[in-house]
C-alpha positions in Angstrom: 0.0 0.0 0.0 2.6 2.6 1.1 4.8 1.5 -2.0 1.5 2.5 -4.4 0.9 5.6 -2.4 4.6 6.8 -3.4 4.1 5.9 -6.5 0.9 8.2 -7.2 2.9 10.9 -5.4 5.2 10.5 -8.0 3.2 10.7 -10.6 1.5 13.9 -9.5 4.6 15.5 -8.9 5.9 14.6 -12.1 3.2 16.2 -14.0 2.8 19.4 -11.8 6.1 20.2 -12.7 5.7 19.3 -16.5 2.4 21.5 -16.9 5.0 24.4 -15.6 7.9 23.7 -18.4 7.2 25.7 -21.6 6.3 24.7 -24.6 8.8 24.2 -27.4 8.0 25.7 -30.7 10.2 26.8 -33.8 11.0 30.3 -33.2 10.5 30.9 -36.9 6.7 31.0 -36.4 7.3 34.0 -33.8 10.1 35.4 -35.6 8.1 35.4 -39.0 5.3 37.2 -36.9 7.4 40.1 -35.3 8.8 40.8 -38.7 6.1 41.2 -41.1 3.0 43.9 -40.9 -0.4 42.1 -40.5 -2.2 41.9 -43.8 -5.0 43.3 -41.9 -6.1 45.1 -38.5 -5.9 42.1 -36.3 -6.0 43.4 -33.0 -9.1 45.2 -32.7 -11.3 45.0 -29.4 -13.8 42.2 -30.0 -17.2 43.5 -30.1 -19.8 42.6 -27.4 -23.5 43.1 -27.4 -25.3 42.5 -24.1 -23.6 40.3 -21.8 -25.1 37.6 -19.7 -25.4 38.3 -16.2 -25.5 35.2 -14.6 -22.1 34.3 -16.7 -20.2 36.2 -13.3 -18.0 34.2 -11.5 -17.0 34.3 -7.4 -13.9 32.7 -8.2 -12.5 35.4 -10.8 -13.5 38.3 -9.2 -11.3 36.9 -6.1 -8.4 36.6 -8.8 -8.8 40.5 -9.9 -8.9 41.4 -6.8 -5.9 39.4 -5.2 -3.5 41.0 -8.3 -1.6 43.8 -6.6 -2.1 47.3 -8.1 -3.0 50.9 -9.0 -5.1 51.0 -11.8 -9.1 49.5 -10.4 -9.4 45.7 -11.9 -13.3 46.4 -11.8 -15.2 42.8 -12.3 -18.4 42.8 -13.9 -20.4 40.9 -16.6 -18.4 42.9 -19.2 -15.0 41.8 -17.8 -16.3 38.4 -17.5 -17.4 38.2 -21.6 -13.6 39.2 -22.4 -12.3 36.8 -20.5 -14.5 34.1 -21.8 -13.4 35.0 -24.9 -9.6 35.7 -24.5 -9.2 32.3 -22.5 -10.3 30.4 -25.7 -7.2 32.4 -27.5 -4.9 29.5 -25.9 -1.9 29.6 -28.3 -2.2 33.4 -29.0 -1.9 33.9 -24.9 0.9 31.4 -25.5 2.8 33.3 -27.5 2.5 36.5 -25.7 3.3 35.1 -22.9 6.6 33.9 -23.8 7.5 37.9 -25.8 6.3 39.3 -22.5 10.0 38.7 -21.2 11.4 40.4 -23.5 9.4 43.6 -24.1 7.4 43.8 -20.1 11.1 44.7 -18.6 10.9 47.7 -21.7 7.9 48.5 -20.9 7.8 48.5 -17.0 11.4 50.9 -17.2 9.8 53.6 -19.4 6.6 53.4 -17.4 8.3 53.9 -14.1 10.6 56.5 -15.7 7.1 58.5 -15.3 6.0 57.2 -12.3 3.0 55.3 -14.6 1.8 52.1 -12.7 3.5 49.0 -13.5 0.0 47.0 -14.7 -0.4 49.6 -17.7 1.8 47.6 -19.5 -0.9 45.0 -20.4 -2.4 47.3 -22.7 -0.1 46.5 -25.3 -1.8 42.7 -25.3 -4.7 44.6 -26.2 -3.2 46.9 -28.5 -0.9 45.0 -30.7 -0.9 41.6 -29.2 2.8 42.3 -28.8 3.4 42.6 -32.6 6.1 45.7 -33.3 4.4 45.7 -36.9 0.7 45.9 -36.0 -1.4 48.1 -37.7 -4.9 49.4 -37.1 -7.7 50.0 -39.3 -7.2 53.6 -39.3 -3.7 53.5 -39.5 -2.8 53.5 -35.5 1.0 51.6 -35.9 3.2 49.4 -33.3 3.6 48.1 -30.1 1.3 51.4 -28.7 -0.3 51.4 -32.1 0.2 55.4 -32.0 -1.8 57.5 -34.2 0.3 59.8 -36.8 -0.6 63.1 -35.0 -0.6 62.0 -31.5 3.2 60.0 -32.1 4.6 63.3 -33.7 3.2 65.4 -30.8 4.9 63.0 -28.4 8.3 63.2 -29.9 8.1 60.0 -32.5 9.7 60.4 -35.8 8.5 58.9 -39.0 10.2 59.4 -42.4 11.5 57.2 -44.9 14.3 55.8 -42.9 12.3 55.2 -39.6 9.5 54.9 -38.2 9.7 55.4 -34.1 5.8 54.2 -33.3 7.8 50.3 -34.1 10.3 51.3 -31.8 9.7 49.3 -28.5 11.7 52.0 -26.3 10.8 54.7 -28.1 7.4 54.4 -28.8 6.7 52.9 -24.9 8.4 56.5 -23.3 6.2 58.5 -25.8 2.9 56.0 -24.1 4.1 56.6 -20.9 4.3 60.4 -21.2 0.8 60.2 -23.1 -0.6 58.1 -19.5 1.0 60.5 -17.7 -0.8 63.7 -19.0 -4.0 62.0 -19.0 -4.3 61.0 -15.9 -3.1 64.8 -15.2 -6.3 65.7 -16.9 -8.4 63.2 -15.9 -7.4 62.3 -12.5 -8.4 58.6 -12.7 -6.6 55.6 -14.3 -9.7 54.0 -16.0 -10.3 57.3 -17.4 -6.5 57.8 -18.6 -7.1 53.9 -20.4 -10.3 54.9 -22.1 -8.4 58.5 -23.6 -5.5 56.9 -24.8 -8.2 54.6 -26.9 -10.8 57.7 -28.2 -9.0 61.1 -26.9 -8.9 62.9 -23.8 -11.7 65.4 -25.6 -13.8 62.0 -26.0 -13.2 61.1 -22.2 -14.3 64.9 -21.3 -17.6 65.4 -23.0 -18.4 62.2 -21.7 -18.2 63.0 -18.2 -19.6 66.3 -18.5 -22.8 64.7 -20.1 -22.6 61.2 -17.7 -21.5 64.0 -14.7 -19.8 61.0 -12.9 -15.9 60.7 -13.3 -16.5 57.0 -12.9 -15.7 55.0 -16.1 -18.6 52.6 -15.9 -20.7 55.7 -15.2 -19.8 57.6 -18.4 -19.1 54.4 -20.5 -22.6 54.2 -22.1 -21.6 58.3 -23.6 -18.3 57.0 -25.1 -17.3 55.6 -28.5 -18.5 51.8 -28.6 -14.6 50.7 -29.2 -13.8 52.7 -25.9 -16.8 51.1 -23.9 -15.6 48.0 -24.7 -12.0 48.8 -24.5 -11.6 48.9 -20.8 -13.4 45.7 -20.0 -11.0 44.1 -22.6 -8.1 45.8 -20.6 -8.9 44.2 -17.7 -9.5 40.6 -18.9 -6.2 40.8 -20.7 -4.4 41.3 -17.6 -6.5 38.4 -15.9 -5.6 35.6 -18.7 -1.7 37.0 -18.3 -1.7 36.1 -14.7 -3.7 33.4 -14.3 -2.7 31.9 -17.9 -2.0 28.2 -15.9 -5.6 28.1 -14.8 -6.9 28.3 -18.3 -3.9 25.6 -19.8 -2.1 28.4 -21.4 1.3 27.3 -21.8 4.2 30.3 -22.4 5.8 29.6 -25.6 9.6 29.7 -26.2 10.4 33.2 -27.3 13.0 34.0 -30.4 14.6 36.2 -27.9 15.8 33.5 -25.1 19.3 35.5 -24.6 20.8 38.3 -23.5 20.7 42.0 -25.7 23.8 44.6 -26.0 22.6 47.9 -27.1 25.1 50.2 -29.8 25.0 53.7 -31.1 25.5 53.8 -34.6 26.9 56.8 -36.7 26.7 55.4 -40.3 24.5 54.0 -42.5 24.4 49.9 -41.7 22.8 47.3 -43.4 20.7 45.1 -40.2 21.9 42.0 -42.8 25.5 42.9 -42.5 25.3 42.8 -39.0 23.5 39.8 -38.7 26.6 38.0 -40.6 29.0 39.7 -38.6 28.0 38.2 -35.4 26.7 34.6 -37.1 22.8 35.5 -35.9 19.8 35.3 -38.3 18.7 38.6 -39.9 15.6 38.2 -38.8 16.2 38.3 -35.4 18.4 41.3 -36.1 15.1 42.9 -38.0 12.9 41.4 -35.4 15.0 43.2 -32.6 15.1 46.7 -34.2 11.7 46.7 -35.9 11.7 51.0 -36.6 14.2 50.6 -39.6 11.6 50.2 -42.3 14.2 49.7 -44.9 16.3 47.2 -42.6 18.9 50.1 -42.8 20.1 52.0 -39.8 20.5 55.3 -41.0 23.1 57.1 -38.0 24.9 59.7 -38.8 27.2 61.5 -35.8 25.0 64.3 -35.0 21.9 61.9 -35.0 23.2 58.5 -33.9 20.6 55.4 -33.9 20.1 52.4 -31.7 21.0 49.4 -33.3 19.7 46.1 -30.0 21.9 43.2 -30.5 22.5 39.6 -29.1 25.5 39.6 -27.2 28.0 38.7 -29.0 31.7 36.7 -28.3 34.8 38.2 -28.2 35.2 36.3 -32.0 33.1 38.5 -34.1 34.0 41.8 -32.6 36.6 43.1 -35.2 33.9 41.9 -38.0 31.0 43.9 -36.3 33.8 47.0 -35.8 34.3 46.9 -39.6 30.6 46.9 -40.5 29.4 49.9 -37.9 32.5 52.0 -39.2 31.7 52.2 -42.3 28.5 53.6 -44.4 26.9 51.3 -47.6 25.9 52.7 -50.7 22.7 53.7 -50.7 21.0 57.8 -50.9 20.8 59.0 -47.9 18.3 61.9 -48.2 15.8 62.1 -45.3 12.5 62.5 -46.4 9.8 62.8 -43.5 6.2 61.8 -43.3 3.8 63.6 -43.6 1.0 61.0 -42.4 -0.6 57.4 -42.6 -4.2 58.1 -40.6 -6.5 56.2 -43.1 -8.8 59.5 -41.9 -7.0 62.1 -42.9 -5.8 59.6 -46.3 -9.2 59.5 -47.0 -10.0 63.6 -46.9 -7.0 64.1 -49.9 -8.6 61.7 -52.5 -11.9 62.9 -51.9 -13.3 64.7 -55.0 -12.5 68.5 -54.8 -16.0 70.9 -54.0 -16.4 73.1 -57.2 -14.9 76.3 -56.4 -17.4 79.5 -56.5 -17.9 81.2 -59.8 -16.2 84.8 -58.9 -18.6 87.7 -59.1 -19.5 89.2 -62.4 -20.3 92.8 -62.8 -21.1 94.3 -66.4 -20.1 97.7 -67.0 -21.3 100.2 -69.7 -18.8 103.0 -70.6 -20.1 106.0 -70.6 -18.9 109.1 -72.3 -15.2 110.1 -71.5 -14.2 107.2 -69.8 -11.3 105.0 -70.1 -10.1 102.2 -69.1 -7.7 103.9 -66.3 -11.1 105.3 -65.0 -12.7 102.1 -64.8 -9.9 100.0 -63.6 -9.8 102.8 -60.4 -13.4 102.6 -60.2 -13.2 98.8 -59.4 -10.0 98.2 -58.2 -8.9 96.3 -60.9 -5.9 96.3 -63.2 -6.0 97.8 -67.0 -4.4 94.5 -67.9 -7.4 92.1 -66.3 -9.7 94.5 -68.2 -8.2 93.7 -71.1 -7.9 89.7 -70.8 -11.5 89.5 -69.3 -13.1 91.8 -72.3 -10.3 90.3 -74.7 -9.4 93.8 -75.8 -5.9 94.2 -78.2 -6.1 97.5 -77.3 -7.1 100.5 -74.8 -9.4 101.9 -77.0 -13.4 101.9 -75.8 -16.2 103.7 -76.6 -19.4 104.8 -74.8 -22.2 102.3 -74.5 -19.2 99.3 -74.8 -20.1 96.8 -72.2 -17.3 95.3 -70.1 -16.8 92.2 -68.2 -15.3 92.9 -64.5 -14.5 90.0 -62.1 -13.6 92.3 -58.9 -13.6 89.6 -56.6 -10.9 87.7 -58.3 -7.9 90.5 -57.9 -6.6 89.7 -54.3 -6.0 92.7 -51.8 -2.4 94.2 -51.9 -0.8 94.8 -48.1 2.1 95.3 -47.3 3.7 92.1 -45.7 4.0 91.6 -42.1 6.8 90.7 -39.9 6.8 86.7 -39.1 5.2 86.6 -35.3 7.7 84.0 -33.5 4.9 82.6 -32.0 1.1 82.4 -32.2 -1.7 82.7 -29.7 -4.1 79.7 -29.2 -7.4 80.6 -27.5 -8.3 77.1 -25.4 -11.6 75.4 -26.5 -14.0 73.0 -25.0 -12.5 69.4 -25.2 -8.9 70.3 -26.1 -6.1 68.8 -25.0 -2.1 69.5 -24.7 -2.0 66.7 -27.7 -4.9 68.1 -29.6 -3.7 71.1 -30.0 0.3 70.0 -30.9 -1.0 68.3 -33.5 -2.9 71.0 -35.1 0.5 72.7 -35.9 3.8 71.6 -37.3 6.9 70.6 -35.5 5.2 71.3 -31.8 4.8 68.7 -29.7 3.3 68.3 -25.8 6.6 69.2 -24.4 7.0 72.0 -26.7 3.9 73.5 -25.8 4.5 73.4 -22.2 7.4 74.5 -21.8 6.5 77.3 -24.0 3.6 78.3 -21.8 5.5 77.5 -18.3 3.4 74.6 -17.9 4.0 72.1 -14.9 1.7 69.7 -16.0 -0.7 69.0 -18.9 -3.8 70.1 -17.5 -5.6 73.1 -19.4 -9.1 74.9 -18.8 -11.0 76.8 -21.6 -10.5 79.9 -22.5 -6.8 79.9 -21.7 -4.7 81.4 -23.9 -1.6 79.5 -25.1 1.5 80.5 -26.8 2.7 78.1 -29.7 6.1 79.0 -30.6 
């Protein structure tokens, strides 16, 4: 009896322990993921229509609420349909789990940089699934998946070279910054989650018509994405920590090892660098996934990051060579101007018809010319004379002439450039709103500009935009 008893024991033990070793795949599968754009937007919020209210669990709302943290991990019927349906996403979950040791440590650094709580880093599950290359519907791009307008006025650069919103450190400082005006504004964390989805303008005009700053008060007066948004937030973090009580397994990650990072001041080749150091270039590409060209395009007043595994002794005179030295290729910067499938879709609409300028006839009358009549109307001899199609400045009385006055465009005498503009605040703007309304200005610029200590801003304040 005691000899069977050990042997169940044994047993057991041995497959607790196995249900706890990760599951072996081919890197290839991830690697091919990180490295490639989606052919479509794959990570939107699933939709929900009413949930079932006896679908609540006891035991999960005990979970939420034994998970350590800042941000509210609310549980409600809502929260309950997103984890019924993110617990089904087994290998998905799997996969994620196993890139969440790479890019969590990336994100929890640049979140605590700005004092942002540590749990806000399981947005990105929701946002990109952890794919560098996701893009939105509308264009929203990377990790973040940052908008065009809101990445520039948080410091991200696009061009042809680049593109930052990729950019794992980059593009999770700018998401941190973004959190940590928000929750400036909005003064809750649930609120903060739902602006960086719709706006903080969005968030606003929904509490003033909910006139609750409680997100499940205001949720029905948001954008359906954003009501949904939150909930989805919340069950995310649920499946990542309680992954083993659903049988997600973490899958082996292509990044099992150690990074170095370099600053580069040349134009490299992310291939040439992979064969210096014997790695795959995909790892290389899958490591630095900004360079849209697979080109790292340093120069020594703007030197890049180029992440790398770290590498023996052996390869470093090969990988000395290769960063010291530029390839042929042109190297002319061209930025972007933008990639929001909204703003895409205003330029190829068909342009309105433009007015038909205001047509006045004129009959001569005795002893005028066509000095006199160009003075009269504040025209030019010359216009007379295309309009009326007139070889000469001969005209007699009782001639009738063709005059376009609103056509000729006021003369004034040019102004001195102002070196900065004044911005009158409006209902629903926002430090980001505004930045992107104007070139080159971004959130910082604009408070620092204005003396600013943080991003909060009433109506009717007047702001200077340098």
């Amino acid at each position: 009896m005691r000899k069977l008893i050990l042997t169940i024991l044994t047993f057991v033990i041995a497959l607790s322990a196995s249900a706890q070793i990760p599951v072996k795949i081919q890197n290839d599968t991830i690697l091919k993921r990180l490295t490639n754009a989606p052919l479509s937007d794959t990570i939107a919020v699933p939709q929900i229509e009413q949930p079932l209210l006896l679908g609540q669990s006891l035991l999960y709302k005990l979970r939420l609420d034994s998970i350590k943290q800042t941000v509210p991990l609310d549980y409600n019927e809502y929260v309950q349909s997103y984890i019924d349906i993110y617990t089904k996403r087994k290998a998905m979950y799997g996969d994620m789990l196993g890139l969440s040791n790479y890019y969590f440590p990336i994100f929890e650094k640049a979140l605590k940089s700005y004092n942002i709580p540590t749990e806000i880093k399981y947005l990105s599950i929701v946002e990109s699934s952890l794919n560098p290359h996701a893009v939105s519907r509308v264009g929203a791009t990377g990790l973040w998946q940052f908008m065009f307008g809101t990445a520039k006025a948080y410091g991200l650069n696009m061009d042809n070279f680049v593109d930052e919103r990729k950019d794992p450190i980059q593009a999770s400082y700018a998401a941190a910054a973004y959190f940590r005006d928000a929750y400036e504004e909005l003064g809750d964390w649930l609120l903060a989650i739902a602006a960086y989805n719709c706006g903080k303008g969005n968030v606003q005009r929904a509490i003033d018509k909910a006139g609750s700053r409680n997100f499940w008060d205001i949720r029905r007066f948001l954008p359906r994405e954003t009501s949904n948004y939150v909930p989805a937030f919340i069950a995310a973090v649920y499946v990542m920590k309680y992954a083993n009580a659903h049988q997600i397994a973490p899958k082996a990650a292509p990044f099992a090892f150690k990074t170095d990072t370099v600053l580069v001041r040349n134009f490299v080749s992310l291939a040439d660098v992979a064969t210096a150091i014997n790695h795959k270039e995909e790892t290389l590409c899958a490591l630095n996934p900004s360079y849209k060209k697979k080109i790292i395009n340093g120069t020594s007043v703007s030197p890049k990051r180029l992440v790398i595994p770290r590498t023996d002794y052996q390869y470093y005179s090969q990988l000395f060579e290769i960063l010291n030295n530029d390839i042929d290729i042109d190297r002319e910067i061209i930025l972007a101007s933008t990639d929001d499938v909204r703003d895409l879709r205003k330029k190829v609409l068909p342009k309105k018809e433009l007015p038909q300028p205001k047509l006045i006839i004129h009959k001569v009358l005795p002893g005028q010319n066509l000095t006199a009549i160009a003075n009269q109307y504040k025209v030019e001899v010359q216009d007379l004379k295309v309009w009326n199609k007139l070889v000469a400045a001969t005209i007699i009385p009782g001639q009738k002439l063709k005059i376009y006055p609103d056509t000729v465009p006021q003369k004034i005498l040019p102004k001195a450039k102002p070196v900065f503009v004044n911005y009158k605040v409006k209902q629903g703007d926002t430090l980001s709103s505004i930045a992107e309304k104007f070139d080159g200005i971004t959130v910082a610029s604009l408070k620092q500009a204005n003396g600013l200590k943080s991003a909060k801003i009433t109506e009717g304040m007047v702001l200077k935009v340098m």
